[in-house]
C-alpha positions in Angstrom: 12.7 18.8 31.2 9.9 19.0 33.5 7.7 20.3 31.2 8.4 18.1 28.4 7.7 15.2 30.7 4.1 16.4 31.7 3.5 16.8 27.9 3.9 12.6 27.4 3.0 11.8 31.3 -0.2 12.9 32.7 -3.7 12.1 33.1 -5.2 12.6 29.8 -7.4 15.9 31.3 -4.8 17.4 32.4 -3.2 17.0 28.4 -6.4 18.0 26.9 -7.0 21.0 29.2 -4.1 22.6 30.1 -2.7 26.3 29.5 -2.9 26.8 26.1 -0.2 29.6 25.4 0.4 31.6 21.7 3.8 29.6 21.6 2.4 25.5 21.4 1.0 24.7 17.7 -2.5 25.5 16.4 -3.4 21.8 16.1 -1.9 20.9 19.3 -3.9 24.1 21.2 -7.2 23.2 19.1 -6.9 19.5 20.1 -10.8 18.1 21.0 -11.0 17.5 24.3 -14.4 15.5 23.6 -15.6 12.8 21.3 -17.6 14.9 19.4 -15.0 17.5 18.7 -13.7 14.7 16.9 -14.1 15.6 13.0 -13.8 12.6 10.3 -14.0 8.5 11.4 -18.3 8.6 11.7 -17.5 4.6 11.0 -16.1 4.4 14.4 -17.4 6.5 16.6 -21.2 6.5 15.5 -22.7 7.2 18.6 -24.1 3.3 18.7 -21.1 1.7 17.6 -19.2 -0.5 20.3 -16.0 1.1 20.1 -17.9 4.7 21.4 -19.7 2.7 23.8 -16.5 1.4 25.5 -15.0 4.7 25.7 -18.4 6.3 27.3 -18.4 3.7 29.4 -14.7 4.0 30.6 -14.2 0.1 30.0 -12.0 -0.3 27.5 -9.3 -2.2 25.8 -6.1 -2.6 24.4 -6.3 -1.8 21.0 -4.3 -0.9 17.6 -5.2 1.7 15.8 -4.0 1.8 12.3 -4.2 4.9 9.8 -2.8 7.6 7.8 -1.3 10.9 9.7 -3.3 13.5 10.9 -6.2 11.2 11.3 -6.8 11.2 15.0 -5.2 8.3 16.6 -3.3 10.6 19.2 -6.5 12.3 19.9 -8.2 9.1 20.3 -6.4 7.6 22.2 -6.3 10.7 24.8 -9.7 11.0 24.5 -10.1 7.2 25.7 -7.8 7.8 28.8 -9.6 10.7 29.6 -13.3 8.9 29.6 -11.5 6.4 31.5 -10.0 8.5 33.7 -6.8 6.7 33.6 -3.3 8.2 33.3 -2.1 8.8 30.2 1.4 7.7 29.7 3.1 8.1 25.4 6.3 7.1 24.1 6.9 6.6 20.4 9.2 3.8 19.6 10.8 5.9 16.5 12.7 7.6 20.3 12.8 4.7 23.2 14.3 1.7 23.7 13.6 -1.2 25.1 15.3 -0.2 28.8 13.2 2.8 28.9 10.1 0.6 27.8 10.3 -1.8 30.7 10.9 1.7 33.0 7.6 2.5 32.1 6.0 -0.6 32.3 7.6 -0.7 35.8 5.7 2.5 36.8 2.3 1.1 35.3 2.9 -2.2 37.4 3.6 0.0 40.7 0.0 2.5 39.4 -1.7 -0.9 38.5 -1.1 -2.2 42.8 -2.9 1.2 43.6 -5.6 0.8 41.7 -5.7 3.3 38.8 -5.4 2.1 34.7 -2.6 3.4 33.0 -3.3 4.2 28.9 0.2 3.6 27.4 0.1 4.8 23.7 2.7 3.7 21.3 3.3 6.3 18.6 4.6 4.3 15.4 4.6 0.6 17.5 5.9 -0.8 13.8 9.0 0.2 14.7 9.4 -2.0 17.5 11.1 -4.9 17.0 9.5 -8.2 17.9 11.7 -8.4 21.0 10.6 -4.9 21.9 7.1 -5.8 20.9 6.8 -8.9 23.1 8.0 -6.8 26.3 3.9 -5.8 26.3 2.3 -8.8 26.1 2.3 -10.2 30.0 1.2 -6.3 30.9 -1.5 -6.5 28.4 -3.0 -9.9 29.4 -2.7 -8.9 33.4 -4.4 -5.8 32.9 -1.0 -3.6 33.8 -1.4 -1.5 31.2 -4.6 -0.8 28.7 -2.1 -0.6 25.3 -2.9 1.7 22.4 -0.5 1.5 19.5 -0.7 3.9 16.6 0.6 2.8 13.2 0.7 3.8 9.5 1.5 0.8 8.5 -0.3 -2.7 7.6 -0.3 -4.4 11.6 -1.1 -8.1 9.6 2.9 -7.4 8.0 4.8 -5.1 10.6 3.0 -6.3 14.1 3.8 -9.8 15.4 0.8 -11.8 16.0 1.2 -12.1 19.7 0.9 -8.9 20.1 -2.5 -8.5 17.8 -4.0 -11.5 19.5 -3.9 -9.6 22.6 -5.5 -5.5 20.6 -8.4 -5.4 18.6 -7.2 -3.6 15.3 -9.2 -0.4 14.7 -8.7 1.2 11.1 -8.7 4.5 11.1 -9.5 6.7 7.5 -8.1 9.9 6.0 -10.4 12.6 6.9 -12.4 14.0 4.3 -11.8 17.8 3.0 -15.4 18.4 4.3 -14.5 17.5 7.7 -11.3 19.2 7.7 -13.5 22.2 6.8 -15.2 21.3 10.3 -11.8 21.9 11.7 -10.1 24.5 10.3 -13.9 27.1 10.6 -13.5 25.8 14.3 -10.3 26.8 14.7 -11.1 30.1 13.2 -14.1 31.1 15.6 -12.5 30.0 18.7 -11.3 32.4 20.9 -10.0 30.7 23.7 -7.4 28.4 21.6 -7.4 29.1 18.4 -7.4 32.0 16.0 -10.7 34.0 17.1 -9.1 36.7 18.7 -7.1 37.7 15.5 -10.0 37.8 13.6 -8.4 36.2 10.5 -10.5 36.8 7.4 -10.3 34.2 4.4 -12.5 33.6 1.7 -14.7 29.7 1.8 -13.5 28.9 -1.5 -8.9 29.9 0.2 -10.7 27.5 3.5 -11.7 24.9 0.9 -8.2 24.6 -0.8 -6.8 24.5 2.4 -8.7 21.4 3.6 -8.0 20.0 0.2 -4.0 20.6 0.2 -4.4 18.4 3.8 -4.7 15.7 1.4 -6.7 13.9 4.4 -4.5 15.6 7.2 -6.3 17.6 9.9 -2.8 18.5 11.5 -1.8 19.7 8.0 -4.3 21.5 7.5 -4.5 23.7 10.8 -0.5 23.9 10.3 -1.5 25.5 6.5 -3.9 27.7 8.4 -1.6 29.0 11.6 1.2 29.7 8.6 -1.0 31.8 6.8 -3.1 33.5 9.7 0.8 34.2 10.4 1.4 35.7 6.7 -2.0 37.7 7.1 -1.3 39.5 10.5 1.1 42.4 8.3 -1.8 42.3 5.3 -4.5 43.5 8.1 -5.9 40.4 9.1 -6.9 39.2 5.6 -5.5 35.5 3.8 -5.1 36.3 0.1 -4.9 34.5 -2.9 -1.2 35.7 -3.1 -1.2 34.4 0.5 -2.7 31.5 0.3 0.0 31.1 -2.6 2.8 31.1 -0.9 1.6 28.7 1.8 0.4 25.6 -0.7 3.2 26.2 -3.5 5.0 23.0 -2.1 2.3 20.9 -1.2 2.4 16.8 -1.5 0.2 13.7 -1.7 0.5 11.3 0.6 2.8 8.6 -0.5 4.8 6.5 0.8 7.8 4.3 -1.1 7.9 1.0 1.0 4.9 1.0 3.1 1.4 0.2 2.2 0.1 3.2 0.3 3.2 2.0 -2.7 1.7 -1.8 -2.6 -1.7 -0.4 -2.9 -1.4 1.7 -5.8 0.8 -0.4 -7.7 -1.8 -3.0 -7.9 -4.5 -0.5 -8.8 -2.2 0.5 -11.6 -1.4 -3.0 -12.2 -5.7 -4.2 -12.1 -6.3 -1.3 -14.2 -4.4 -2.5 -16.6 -5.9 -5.8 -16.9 -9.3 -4.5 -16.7 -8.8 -2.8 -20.0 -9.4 1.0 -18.5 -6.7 3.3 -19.9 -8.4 6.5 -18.0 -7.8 4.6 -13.9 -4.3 3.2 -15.4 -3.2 6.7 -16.6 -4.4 8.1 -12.6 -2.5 5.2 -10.9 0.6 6.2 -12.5 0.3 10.0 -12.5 -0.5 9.3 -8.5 2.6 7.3 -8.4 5.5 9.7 -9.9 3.7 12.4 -8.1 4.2 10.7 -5.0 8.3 10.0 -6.1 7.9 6.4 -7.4 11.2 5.9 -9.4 9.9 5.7 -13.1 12.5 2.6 -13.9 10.3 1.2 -11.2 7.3 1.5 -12.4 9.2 0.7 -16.5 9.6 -2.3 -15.0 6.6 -3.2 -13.9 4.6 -2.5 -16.9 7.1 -4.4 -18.5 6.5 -7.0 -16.6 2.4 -6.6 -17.7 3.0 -6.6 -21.0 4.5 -10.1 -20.8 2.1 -11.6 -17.8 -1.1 -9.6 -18.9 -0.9 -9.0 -22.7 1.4 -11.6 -24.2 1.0 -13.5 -27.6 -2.6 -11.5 -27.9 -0.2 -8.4 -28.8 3.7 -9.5 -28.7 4.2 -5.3 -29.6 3.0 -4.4 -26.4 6.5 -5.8 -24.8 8.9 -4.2 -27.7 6.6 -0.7 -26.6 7.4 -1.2 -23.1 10.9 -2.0 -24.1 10.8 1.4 -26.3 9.3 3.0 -23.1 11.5 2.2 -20.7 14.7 3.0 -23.3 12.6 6.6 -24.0 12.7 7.3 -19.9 16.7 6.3 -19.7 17.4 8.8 -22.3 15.7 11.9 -21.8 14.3 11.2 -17.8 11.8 13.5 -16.6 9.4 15.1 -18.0 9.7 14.0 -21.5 9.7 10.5 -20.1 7.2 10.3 -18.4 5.4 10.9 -21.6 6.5 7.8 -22.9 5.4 5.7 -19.4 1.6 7.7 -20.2 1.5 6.6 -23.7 2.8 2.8 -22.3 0.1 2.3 -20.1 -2.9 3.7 -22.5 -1.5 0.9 -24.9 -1.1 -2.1 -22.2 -4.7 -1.2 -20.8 -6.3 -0.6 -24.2 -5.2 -4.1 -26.2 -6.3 -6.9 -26.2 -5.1 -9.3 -22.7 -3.7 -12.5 -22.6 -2.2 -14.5 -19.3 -1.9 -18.0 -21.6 1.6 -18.0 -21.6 2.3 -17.1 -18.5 -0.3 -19.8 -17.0 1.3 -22.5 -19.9 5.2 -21.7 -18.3 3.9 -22.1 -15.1 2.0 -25.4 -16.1 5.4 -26.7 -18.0 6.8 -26.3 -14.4 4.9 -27.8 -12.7 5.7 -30.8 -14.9 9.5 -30.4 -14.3 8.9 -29.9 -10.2 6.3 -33.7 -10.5 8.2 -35.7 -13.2 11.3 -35.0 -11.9 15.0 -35.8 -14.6 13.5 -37.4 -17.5 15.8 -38.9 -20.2 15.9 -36.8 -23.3 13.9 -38.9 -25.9 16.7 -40.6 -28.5 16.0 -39.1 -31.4 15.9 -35.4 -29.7 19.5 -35.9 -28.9 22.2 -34.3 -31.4 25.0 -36.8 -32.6 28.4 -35.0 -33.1 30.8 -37.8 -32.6 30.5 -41.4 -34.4 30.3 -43.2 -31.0 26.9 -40.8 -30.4 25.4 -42.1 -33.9 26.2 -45.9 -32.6 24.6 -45.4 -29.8 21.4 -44.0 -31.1 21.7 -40.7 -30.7 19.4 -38.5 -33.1 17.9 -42.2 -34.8 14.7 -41.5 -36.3 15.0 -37.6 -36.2 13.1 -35.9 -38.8 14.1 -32.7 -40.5 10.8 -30.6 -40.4 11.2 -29.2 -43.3 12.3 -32.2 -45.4 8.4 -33.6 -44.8 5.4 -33.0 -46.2 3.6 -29.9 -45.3 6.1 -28.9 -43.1 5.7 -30.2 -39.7 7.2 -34.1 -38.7 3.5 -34.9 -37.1 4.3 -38.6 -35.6 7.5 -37.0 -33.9 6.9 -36.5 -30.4 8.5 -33.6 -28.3 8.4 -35.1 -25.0 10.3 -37.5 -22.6 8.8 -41.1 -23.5 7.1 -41.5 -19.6 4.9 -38.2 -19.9 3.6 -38.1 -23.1 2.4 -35.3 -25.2 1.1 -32.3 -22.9 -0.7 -29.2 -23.7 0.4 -26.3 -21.7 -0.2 -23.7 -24.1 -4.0 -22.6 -24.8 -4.2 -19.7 -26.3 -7.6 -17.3 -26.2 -9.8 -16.3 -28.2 -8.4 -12.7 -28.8 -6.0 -10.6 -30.5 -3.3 -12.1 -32.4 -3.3 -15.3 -30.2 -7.1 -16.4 -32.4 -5.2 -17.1 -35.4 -2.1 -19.1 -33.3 -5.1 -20.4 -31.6 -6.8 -21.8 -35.0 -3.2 -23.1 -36.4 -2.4 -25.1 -33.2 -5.7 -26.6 -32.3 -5.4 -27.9 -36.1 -1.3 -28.8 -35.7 -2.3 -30.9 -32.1 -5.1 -32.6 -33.4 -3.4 -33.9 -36.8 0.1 -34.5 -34.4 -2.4 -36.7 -32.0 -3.6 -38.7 -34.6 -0.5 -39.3 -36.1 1.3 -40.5 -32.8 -1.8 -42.9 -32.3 -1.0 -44.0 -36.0 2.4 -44.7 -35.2 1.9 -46.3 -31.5 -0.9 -48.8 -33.3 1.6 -50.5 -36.4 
């Protein structure tokens, strides 16, 4: 217990520099212990941006930082306390509650009186509650405590804003394969903590696939690298192809199904779509049932493009979605996913239309302004005698019984609002011949309800 204590308690030097045996994890023993160990985030910590400043200077502040794992923000945030020389205090709030939280704020309090800083990082602060979340806020404005949460997750949806009022929000990236490289030929040559006294041999091009099967992860990656060094040690030192095999035949993208990363790629798929560009649409959803998206999911959602996006220009884009989704219900995955491919190449590649979409919404508008409007006599149906005396369906007229088809001096509309144009249609696909047919249909149906309004 006492040792698992020290690991989340101590002054961040002590953390960063203390015994590293064969037994803790490669990334945890190869952990910089200086700013410029640090591989990826050159946005941030260019050596003339404020944030490094701060941390040089050992004046700095409570802070978010938001990114994907493996991206630093433990390292970071040690590395602050240590430059800072402040104790360096973690809990992650997937494990505490809120009686252990105010324990440690307690202890910060009673450190704060004797005049040292405590950094208190909060491993995955978005799951807090916004009770839990509030219990830092008079700590962080006294001073108590110099906060550092980490997060995955958007802090503008899953932070409160009392609490980001109080951190300046630092967005952290996924570190490029290059950088990882950094890492993993680091972790290689050094003897003192990390693999140079096994003298692990492995080809560039086995260290490039590595660094690319991180997927952005530098704790992935040195966790690929220890597994293999591991696999090598019976085949003389040496990481294989057939090695390197074995470690990356399960490897994932990063993807997650109700956080951010879904949102985000859904709308590239979706924007993809409507900007006519079959090749990005076809990656958006490859990415997206690589990553586990259910494919009824994203059926749905295409479905739901080929009515918003596509319309009237091509009304067979919604019976193919339709067909699509049907396809995936009967034969499921692979074969399926076939017929999802071959959907979005068609919604991305035809012609776009959102004129019925924007005329519904238009129409209610109307409904929401003009409020119950009396159906118009002659709109009314007449079943009963009584219905007939009363006027009910007087001065109706059968379209087809008139001349060239269409009862022009009929209005469709309550009396009080008038004939209203919702639907426009564009100048592409099928909707340029509904376009020429209607513009002709409203114009000859205006003059003729002039006509009648003026005898």
């Amino acid at each position: 217990m006492a040792r698992t204590k020290k690991s989340y308690s101590d002054t961040a030097s002590d953390l960063l520099n203390v015994d590293h045996t064969a037994m803790r994890p490669l990334a945890e023993r190869v952990r910089p212990r200086t700013l410029d160990e640090m591989v990826g985030q050159r946005r941030l910590l260019t050596p003339d941006s404020a944030l490094r400043r701060a941390i040089e200077s050992g004046h700095v502040h409570s802070m978010v930082l938001w990114g994907p794992p493996g991206c630093g923000k433990t390292t970071l945030a040690l590395l602050l306390a240590q430059y800072a020389n402040a104790k360096f205090h973690a809990i992650s709030a997937v494990l505490c509650g809120l009686p252990e939280v105010r324990q440690v704020l307690a202890e910060a309090a009673q450190r704060f009186a004797e005049g040292r800083h405590t950094v208190l990082f909060v491993d995955e602060v978005h799951r807090f509650n916004k009770g839990q979340q509030d219990a830092f806020l008079p700590h962080i404005e006294r001073g108590t405590i110099i906060f550092v949460g980490a997060t995955t997750e958007n802090p503008s949806f899953e932070l409160n804003s009392a609490l980001l009022s109080r951190c300046r929000v630092h967005v952290m990236e996924a570190v490029s394969a290059d950088d990882i490289m950094q890492a993993l030929q680091r972790a290689l040559g050094d003897k003192e903590r990390g693999l140079g006294e096994q003298e692990i041999h492995i080809a560039n091009d086995a260290l490039k696939e590595i660094a690319s099967a991180a997927d952005g992860d530098v704790r992935r990656a040195l966790t690929l690298l220890e597994i293999a060094a591991e696999l090598a040690a019976g085949e003389g030192g040496e990481i294989t192809e057939g090695t390197l095999m074995q470690v990356l035949a399960d490897r994932t993208r990063r993807f997650d199904k109700g956080g951010e990363q879904f949102y985000d790629q859904i709308s590239a798929l979706h924007k993809s779509v409507r900007s006519s560009n079959p090749d990005a649409a076809l990656y958006w959803l490859a990415r997206m049932l690589d990553g586990g998206c259910d494919p009824i999911y994203l059926a749905r959602r295409m479905t739901r493009m080929a009515v918003e996006d596509i319309g009237l220009a091509d009304p067979r884009a919604l019976q193919m979605a339709a067909d699509a989704w049907d396809t995936y219900d009967r034969l499921g995955s692979p074969e399926g996913d076939l017929a999802l491919a071959q959907l979005a190449i068609y919604l991305a590649s035809t012609a776009k239309s959102n004129a019925g979409y924007t005329a519904f919404s238009a129409a209610r508008a109307d409904v929401r302004q003009y409020g119950t409007q009396e159906v118009p006599m002659h709109l009314r149906n007449a079943p009963t005698k009584l219905m007939k005396e009363l006027g009910y369906s007087q001065g109706y007229q059968y379209d087809p019984d008139v001349e060239g088809g269409v009862a022009l001096d009929q209005s469709g509309f309550p009396d009080t609002m008038g004939e209203r144009i919702y639907y426009r249609p564009v100048t592409r696909g099928m909707e340029i011949k509904l376009k020429e047919k209607l513009d002709a249909l409203r114009d000859a149906r205006r003059q003729a309800l002039s006509k009648k309004r003026n005898r």
